[in-house]
C-alpha positions in Angstrom: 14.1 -19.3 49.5 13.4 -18.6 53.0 15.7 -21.4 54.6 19.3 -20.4 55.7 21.8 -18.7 52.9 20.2 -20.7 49.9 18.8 -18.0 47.9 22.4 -16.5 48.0 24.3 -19.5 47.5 22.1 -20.3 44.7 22.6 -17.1 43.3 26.0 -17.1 43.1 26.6 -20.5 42.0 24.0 -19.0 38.6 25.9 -15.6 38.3 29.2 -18.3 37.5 27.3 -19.6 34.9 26.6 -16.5 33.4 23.1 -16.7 34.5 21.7 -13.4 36.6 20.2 -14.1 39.3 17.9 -12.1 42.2 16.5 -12.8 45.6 13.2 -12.1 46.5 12.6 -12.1 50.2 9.0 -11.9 49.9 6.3 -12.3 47.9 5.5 -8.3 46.7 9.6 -8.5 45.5 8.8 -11.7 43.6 5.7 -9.9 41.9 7.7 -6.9 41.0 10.9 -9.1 39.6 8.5 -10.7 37.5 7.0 -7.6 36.3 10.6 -6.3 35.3 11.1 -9.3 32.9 12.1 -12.3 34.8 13.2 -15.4 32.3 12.7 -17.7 35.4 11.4 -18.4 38.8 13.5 -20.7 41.7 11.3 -21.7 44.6 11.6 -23.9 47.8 8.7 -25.6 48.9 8.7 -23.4 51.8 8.6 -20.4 49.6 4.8 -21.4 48.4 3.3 -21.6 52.1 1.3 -18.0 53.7 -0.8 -17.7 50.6 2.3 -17.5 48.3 1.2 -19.8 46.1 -1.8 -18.6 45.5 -0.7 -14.6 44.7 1.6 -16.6 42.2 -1.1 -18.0 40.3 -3.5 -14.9 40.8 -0.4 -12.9 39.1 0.6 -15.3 36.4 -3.3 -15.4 35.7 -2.9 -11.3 34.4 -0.4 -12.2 32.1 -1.1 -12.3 28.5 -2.0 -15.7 26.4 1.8 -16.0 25.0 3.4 -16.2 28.2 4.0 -19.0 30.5 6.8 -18.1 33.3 8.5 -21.6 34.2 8.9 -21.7 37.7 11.8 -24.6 39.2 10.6 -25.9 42.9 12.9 -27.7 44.9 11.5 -29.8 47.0 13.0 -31.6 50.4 12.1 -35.0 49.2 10.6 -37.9 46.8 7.3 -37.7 48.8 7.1 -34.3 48.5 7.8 -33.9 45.4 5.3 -36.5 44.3 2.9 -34.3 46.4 4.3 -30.6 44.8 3.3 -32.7 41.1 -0.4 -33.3 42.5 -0.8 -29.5 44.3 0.9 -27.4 41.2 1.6 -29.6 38.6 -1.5 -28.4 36.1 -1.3 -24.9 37.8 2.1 -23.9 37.0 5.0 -24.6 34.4 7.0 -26.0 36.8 9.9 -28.1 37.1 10.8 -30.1 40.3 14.1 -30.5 41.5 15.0 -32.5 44.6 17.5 -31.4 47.6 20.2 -31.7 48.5 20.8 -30.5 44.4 23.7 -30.7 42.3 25.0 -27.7 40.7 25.0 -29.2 37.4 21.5 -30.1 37.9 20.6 -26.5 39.0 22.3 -24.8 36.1 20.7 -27.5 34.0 17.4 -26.7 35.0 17.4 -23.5 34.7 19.1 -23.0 31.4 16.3 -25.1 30.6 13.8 -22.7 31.7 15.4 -19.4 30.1 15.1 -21.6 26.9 11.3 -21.7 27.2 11.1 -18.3 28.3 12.8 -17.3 25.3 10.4 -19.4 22.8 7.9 -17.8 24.3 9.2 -13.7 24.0 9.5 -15.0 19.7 5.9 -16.1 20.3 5.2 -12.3 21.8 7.5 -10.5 18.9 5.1 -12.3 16.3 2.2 -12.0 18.0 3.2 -8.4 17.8 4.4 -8.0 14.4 0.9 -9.2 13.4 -0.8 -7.3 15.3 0.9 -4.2 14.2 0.5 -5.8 10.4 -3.2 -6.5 11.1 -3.5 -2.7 12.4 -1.6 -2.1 9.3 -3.8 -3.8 6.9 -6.8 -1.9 8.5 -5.5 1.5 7.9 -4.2 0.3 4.5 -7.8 -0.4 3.7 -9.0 2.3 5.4 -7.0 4.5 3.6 -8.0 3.0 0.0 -11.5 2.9 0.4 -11.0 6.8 1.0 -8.8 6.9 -1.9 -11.3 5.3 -4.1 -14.4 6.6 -3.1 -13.9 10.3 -3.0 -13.2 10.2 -7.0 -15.9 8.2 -7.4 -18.5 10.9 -5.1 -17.1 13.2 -8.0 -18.3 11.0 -10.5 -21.4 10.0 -9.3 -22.4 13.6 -8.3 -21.9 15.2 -11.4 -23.9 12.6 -13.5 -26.5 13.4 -11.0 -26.1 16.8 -11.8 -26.0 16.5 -15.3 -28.6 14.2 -15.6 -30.9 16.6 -12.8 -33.9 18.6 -13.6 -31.5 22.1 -13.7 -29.2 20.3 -15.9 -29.5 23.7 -18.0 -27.9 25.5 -15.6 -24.6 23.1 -15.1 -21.9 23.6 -16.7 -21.4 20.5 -18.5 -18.1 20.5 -19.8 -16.4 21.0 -16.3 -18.7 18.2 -15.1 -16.9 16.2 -18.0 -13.7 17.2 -17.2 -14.4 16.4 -13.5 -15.8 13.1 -14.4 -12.3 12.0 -16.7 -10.2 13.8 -14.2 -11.5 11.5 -11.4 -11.6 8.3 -13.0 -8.5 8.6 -14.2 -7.4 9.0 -10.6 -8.9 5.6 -10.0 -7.3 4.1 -13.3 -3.8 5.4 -11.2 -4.5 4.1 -7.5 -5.3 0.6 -9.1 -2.6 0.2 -11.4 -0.1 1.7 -8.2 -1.7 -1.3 -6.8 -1.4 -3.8 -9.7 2.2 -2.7 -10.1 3.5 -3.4 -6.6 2.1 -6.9 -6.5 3.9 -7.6 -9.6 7.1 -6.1 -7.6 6.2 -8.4 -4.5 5.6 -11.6 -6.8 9.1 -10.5 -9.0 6.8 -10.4 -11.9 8.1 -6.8 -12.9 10.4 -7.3 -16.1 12.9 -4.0 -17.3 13.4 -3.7 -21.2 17.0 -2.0 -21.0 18.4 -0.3 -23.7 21.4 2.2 -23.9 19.5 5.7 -22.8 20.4 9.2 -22.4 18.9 10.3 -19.2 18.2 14.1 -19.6 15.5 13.7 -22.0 13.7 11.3 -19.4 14.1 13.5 -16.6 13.0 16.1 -19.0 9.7 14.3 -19.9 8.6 13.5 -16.3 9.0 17.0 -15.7 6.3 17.7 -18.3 3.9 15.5 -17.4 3.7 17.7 -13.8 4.1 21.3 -14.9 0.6 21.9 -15.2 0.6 21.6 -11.1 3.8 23.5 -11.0 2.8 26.5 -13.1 -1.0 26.3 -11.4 0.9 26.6 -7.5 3.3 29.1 -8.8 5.8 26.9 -7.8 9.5 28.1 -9.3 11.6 25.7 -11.1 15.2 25.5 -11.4 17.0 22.9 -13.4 20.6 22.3 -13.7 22.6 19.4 -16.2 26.0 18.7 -16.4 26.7 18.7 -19.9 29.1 15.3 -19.4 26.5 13.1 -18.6 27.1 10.0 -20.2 24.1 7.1 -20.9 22.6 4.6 -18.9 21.3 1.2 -19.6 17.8 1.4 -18.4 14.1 1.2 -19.2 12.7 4.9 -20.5 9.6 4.2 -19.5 10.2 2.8 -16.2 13.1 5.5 -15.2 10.3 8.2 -16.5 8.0 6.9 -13.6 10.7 7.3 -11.0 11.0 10.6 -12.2 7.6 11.3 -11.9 7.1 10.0 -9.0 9.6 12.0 -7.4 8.3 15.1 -8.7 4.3 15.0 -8.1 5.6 14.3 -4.4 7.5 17.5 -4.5 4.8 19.2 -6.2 2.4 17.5 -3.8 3.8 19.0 -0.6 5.3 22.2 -1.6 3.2 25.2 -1.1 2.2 28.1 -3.6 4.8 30.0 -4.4 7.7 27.6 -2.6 11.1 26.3 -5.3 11.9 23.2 -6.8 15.3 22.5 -7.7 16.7 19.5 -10.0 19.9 18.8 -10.4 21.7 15.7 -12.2 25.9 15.8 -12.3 28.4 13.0 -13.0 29.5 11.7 -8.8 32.4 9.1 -10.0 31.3 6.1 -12.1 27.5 7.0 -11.3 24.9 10.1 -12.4 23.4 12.0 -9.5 20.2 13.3 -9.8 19.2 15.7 -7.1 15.1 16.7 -6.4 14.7 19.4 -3.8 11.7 20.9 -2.5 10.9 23.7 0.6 7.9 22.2 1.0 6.4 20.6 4.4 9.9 18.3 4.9 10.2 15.1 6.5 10.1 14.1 10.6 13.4 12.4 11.7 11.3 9.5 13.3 10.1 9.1 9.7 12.9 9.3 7.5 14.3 5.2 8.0 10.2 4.4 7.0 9.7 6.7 4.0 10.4 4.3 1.0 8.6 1.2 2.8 5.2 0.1 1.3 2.1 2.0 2.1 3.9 4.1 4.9 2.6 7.8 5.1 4.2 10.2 7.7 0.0 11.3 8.3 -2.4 8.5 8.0 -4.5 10.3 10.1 -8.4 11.7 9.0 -7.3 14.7 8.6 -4.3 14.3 6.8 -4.0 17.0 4.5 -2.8 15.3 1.1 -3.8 12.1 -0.3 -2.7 8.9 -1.4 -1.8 5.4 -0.5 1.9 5.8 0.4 3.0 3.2 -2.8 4.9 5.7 -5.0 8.1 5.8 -3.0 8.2 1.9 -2.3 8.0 1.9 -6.2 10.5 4.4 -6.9 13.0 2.5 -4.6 12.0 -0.9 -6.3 12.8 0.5 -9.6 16.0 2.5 -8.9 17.9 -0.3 -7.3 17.0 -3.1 -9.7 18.6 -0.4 -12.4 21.9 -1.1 -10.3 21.3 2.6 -8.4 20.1 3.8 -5.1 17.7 6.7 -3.5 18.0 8.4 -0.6 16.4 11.0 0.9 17.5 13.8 3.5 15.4 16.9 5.5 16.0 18.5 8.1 12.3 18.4 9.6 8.8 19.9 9.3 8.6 22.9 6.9 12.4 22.6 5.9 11.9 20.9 2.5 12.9 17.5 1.7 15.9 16.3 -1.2 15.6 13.4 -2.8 19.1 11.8 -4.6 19.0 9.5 -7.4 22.0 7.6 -8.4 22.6 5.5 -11.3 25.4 4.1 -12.9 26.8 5.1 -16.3 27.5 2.7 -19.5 31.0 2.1 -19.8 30.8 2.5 -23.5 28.3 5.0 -24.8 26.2 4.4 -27.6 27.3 5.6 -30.9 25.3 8.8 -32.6 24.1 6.7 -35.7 22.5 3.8 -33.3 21.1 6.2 -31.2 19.3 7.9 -34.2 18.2 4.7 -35.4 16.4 4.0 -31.9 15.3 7.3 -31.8 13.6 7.0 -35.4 12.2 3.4 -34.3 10.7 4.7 -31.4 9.3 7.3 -33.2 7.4 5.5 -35.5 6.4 2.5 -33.3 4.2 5.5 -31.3 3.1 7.0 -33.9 -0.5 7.8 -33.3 -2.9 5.5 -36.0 -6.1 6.9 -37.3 -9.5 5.3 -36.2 -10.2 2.2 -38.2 -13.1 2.5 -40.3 -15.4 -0.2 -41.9 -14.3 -3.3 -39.8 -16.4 -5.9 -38.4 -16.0 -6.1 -34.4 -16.9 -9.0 -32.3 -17.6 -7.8 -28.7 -18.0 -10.4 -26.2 -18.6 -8.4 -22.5 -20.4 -10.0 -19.9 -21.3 -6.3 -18.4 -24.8 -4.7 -19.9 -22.9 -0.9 -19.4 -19.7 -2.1 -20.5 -21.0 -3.6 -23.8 -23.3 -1.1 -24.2 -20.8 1.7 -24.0 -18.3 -0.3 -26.7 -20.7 -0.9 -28.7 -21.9 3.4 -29.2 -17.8 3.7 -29.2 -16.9 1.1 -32.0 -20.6 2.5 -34.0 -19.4 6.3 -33.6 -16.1 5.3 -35.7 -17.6 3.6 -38.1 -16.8 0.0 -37.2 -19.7 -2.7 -37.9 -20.1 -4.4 -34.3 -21.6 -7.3 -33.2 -22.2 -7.0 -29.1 -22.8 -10.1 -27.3 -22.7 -11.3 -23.5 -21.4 -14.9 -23.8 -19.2 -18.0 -25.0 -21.9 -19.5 -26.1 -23.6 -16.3 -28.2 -20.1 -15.3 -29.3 -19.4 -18.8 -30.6 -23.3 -18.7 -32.9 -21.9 -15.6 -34.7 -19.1 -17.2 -35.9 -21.3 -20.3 -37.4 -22.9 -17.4 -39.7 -20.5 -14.6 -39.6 -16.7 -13.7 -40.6 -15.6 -10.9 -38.2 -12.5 -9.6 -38.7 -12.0 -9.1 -34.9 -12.8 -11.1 -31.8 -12.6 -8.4 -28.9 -13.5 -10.3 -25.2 -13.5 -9.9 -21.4 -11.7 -12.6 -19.4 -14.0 -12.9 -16.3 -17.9 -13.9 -17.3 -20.0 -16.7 -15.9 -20.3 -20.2 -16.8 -17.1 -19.9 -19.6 -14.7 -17.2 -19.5 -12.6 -15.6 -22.0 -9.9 -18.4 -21.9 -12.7 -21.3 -23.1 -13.5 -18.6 -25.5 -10.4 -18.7 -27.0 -9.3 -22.2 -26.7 -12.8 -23.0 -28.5 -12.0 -21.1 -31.3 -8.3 -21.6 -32.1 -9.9 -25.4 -32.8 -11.7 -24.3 -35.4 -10.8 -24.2 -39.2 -9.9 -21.1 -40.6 -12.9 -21.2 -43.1 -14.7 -21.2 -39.5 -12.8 -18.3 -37.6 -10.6 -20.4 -36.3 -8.2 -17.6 -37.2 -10.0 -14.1 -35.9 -7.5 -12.3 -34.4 -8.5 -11.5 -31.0 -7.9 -9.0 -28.1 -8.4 -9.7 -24.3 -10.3 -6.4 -22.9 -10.2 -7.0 -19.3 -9.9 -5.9 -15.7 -7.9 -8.4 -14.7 -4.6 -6.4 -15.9 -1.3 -8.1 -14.0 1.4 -9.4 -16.2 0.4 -12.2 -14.9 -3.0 -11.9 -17.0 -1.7 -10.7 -19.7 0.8 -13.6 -20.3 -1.8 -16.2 -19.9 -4.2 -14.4 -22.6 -1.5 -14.6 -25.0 -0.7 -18.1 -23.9 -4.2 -19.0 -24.8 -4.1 -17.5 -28.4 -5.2 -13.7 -28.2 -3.1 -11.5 -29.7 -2.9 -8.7 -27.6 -4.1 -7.8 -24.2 -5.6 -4.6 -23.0 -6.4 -3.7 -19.3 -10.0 -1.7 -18.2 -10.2 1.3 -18.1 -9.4 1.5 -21.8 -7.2 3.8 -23.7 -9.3 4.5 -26.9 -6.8 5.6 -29.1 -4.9 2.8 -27.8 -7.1 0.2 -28.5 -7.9 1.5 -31.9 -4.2 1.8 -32.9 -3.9 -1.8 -31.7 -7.4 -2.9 -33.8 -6.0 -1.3 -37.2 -2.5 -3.1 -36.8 -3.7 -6.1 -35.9 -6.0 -6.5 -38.6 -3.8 -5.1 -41.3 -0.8 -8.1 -40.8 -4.4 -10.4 -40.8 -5.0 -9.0 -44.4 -1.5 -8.5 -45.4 -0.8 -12.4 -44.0 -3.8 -13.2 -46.7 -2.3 -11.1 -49.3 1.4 -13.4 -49.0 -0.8 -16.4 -48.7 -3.4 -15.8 -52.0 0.0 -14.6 -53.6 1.5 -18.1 -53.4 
C-alpha cells in the first residue's frame, strides 16, 4: 500500500486479530514474501500500477497447479471496483474491498482468504503424500519384479543347462537342488504377499490355545540353523526357567520367531554372535534377539516395521527382499496382546529386537497339556502315499495337468486328466472317481460352476465325489468360498506333495468309512 500510513495501520489492526501481517514497499519484497509462504495478499489499487500487476501474475504463473494465492484489493470506489472485476477478475483470486473499510470487514476478508490458503496447503500435503505413495508403489514393484525374477533366471538357466547338449557334464543334482531352492523362494515372496493383504483386509484369523513358548522359540530357531552354522555365526541362548504360558497361535508366534531370526541371520556377517534371550518382565515374557550385524540408521529406526520399507532399496543393495517380514512380525505380535521394538545404535553396531507378550493368568494343567501335545502329534502325522484310487484332475494348464498327472501315475493312483467343466462333467456320466481334484480359474466355467454342477447331481451320479480346490488363487478369502461352494478342502499352487496326498487318503477314507455306517444301516 503505497498511500500514506495504510500498510501500517492495516497491519496492526491484523496483528490484534492474531493475524501476522508484513509490508512490502515494493514489488521484489512482495515476490520474496510470497516465496517465504504468504497465506494472503492485501493490495491497493495503486499498488498494481508500474507493471506490478503484471510481475504478480508472471510470479503466481511459476507456482505449482495446487496453489492459488488469494489476493484482497481495495479499491477507492464502486466504479473502480467494477473496473478492478473487468481488469483482474479471471487473472487473479481476488477479492475486492471498498474504502474507506471497516475493520470487521478487513479482518473478515482476510480470515477468509487464509481459509482458502489453507484448503489449498491440504490439497499440496495430498498431492504429496501420493506422490511419495506413487514413487512408493514404483520401487515396491521395482523391487518385486527383482525379487521374482532372479529365482526364476536360476530356474530357467539350469533347465537350460540340464536340458543342453553338455548335459553330461552338469551336475544334475545341484541343478535340482538349485531349481527347488529357487522356487521355493518364489512360493515365500508370494505367500509374504498373500499374507499381508489378508492383514490389510482383517482377513487374518489366530487359533489361540494355552502355549508354552520355549519350544516355539526353539523350533524357529531350527528352521535357520542351517544359515547359522553355514556363516559360522555363534549362538547363545538363554531361558528363564519361570516362564509361564501364553495364549497364542504356535504356528503364527513360530513365524515371528522366524522372522526375527533370518533377519538377524541375514545381516550378520561370518563369524559375528547371536544372542536370544526370553525372561519373565512383570506380567509379560520378554524375548530378546540380538545381532552385531550391519545395525540400524537412527533416521530409520521410527520406519523399520512399516510395510515394504527397506533401510537400502537401492540397486545395489546388498541383501534382498521386499521389506514385508517386519510389518508382519509387528501385525502378529500386537494382535497377541504384545509389542516389538527394536533398538541399535547405528551402522555396524548390531541391532536388538524385544518381544513382549503377556502370560496366562492360570497355566495349563500337565495332563491337558499332554493331551494337546498327543493330539497334535497325531493330527501331523505324516500319511503314506495313497495307492489304487481313482483321481479326477480338472487343470486348465497343459504343464500343470501334465505334471499331476506323471505325479498321481508314479504313486499308483488311476487318473483321469482333463482341461474343462464340460470334459470333467462327461467323465462323470461314465465314470465313478473317488476324487474330483480342480483349479478355480479356467475359461468359459471355472472351478466354482464345477462344483455347483456337481453337488446337483444324485449320488449314484457323483453328486457326492469329494473334491479338492488346487489353485493359485490361495487368500483365505479363496479358500472360504471353495468350501462355501462344496469342496472339501482347499490347497494353494505351488503344491506340497506330501501334503496333498495326506489330505487325498483322509478324505477319501471318511468317503468309504461314511459308506461303511450307511450299508451298515
Amino acid at each position: 500500500m503505497p498511500t500514506g500510513r495504510d500498510a501500517a495501520l492495516v497491519c496492526a489492526t491484523l496483528e490484534k486479530a492474531d493475524v501476522s501481517a508484513q509490508p512490502c514497499i515494493d514489488a521484489k519484497t512482495l515476490e520474496k514474501e510470497i516465496a517465504a509462504g504468504a497465506g494472503a495478499v492485501l493490495m491497493a489499487e495503486e499498488g498494481l500500477l508500474n507493471g506490478t500487476l503484471e510481475h504478480l501474475i508472471e510470479t503466481f504463473n511459476r507456482h505449482p497447479v495446487w496453489s492459488d494465492l488469494p489476493v484482497v484489493l481495495f479499491a477507492g470506489s464502486t466504479n473502480n471496483s467494477e473496473k478492478l472485476l473487468v481488469t483482474i477478475g479471471t487473472r487473479l483470486n481476488a477479492t475486492i474491498v471498498e474504502r474507506p473499510i471497516r475493520v470487521t470487514m478487513l479482518i473478515s476478508a482476510v480470515r477468509g482468504a487464509l481459509r482458502a490458503r489453507q484448503k489449498q496447503y491440504q490439497t499440496r500435503d495430498l498431492l504429496n503424500q501420493l506422490e511419495q505413495s506413487d514413487r512408493q508403489k514404483d520401487l515396491f514393484l521395482a523391487t518385486l519384479s527383482h525379487e521374482l525374477r532372479t529365482p526364476l533366471n536360476s530356474i530357467l538357466g539350469w533347465i537350460q543347462l540340464l536340458r543342453g547338449n553338455n548335459s553330461r557334464a552338469i551336475d544334475a543334482k545341484h541343478g535340482l537342488e538349485v531349481i527347488e531352492r529357487s522356487a521355493k523362494a518364489q512360493a515365500e515372496l508370494i505367500s509374504d504377499i498373500l499374507f499381508v493383504s489378508r492383514i490389510i483386509t482383517g482377513k487374518l484369523t489366530l487359533n489361540l490355545q494355552p502355549i508354552d513358548l520355549i519350544p516355539v522359540i526353539e523350533e524357529a530357531l531350527e528352521v535357520v540353523l542351517p544359515s547359522i552354522n553355514a556363516k559360522n555365526i555363534q549362538i547363545n541362548v538363554f531361558f528363564d526357567p519361570k516362564i509361564r504360558q501364553i495364549k497364542g497361535d504356535h504356528d503364527r508366534l513360530k513365524q515371528v520367531f522366524w522372522n526375527i531370526f533370518s533377519n538377524a541371520v541375514k545381516f550378520t556377517p561370518p563369524g559375528g554372535r547371536i544372542d536370544v534371550r526370553a525372561f519373565v518382565n512383570n506380567a509379560q515374557i520378554a524375548i530378546e534377539i540380538s545381532d552385531s550385524g550391519l545395525g540400524i540408521e537412527p533416521d530409520f529406526l521410527p520406519f523399520i516395521f512399516e510395510r515394504f520399507s527397506q533401510a537400502d532399496s537401492s540397486y545395489t543393495r546388498k541383501v534382498g527382499g521386499l521389506g514385508l517380514g517386519l510389518a508382519i512380525v509387528r501385525h502378529l505380535v500386537e494382535i497377541h496382546g504384545g509389542s516389538v521394538g527394536v533398538k541399535s545404535e547405528g551402522a555396524d553396531r548390531g541391532a536388538t529386537f524385544t518381544i513382549k507378550l503377556p502370560v496366562l493368568a492360570a497355566p495349563q494343567t500337565a495332563s491337558d497339556a499332554n493331551k494337546t501335545s498327543d493330539e497334535t502329534s497325531e493330527t501331523v502325522k505324516p500319511n503314506e502315499p495313497p495307492k489304487g484310487i481313482h483321481v479326477l484332475l480338472v487343470e486348465d494348464n497343459d504343464d500343470s495337468r501334465e505334471m499331476l498327472a506323471v505325479l498321481f501315475t508314479q504313486f499308483d493312483l488311476q487318473i483321469t486328466a482333463v482341461a474343462s467343466v464340460a470334459k470333467a462333467l462327461a467323465v462323470l456320466e461314465n465314470a465313478r472317481p473317488d476324487i474330483l481334484i480342480s483349479d478355480i480359474g479356467m475359461p468359459d466355467q471355472d472351478g466354482y460352476d464345477l462344483i455347483r454342477q456337481i453337488r446337483q447331481l444324485p449320488p449314484e451320479k457323483g453328486g457326492r465325489i469329494p473334491a479338492i480346490a488346487l489353485t493359485g488363487y490361495a487368500s483365505l478369502q479363496d479358500r472360504q468360498l471353495a468350501l462355501k461352494a462344496g469342496y472339501q478342502d482347499h490347497l494353494s499352487k505351488p503344491v506340497d506333495v506330501n501334503e496333498l496326498f495326506e489330505i487325498v487318503k483322509s478324505i477319501v477314507d471318511q468317503t468309504d468309512h461314511s459308506k461303511a455306517m450307511i450299508n451298515s444301516q
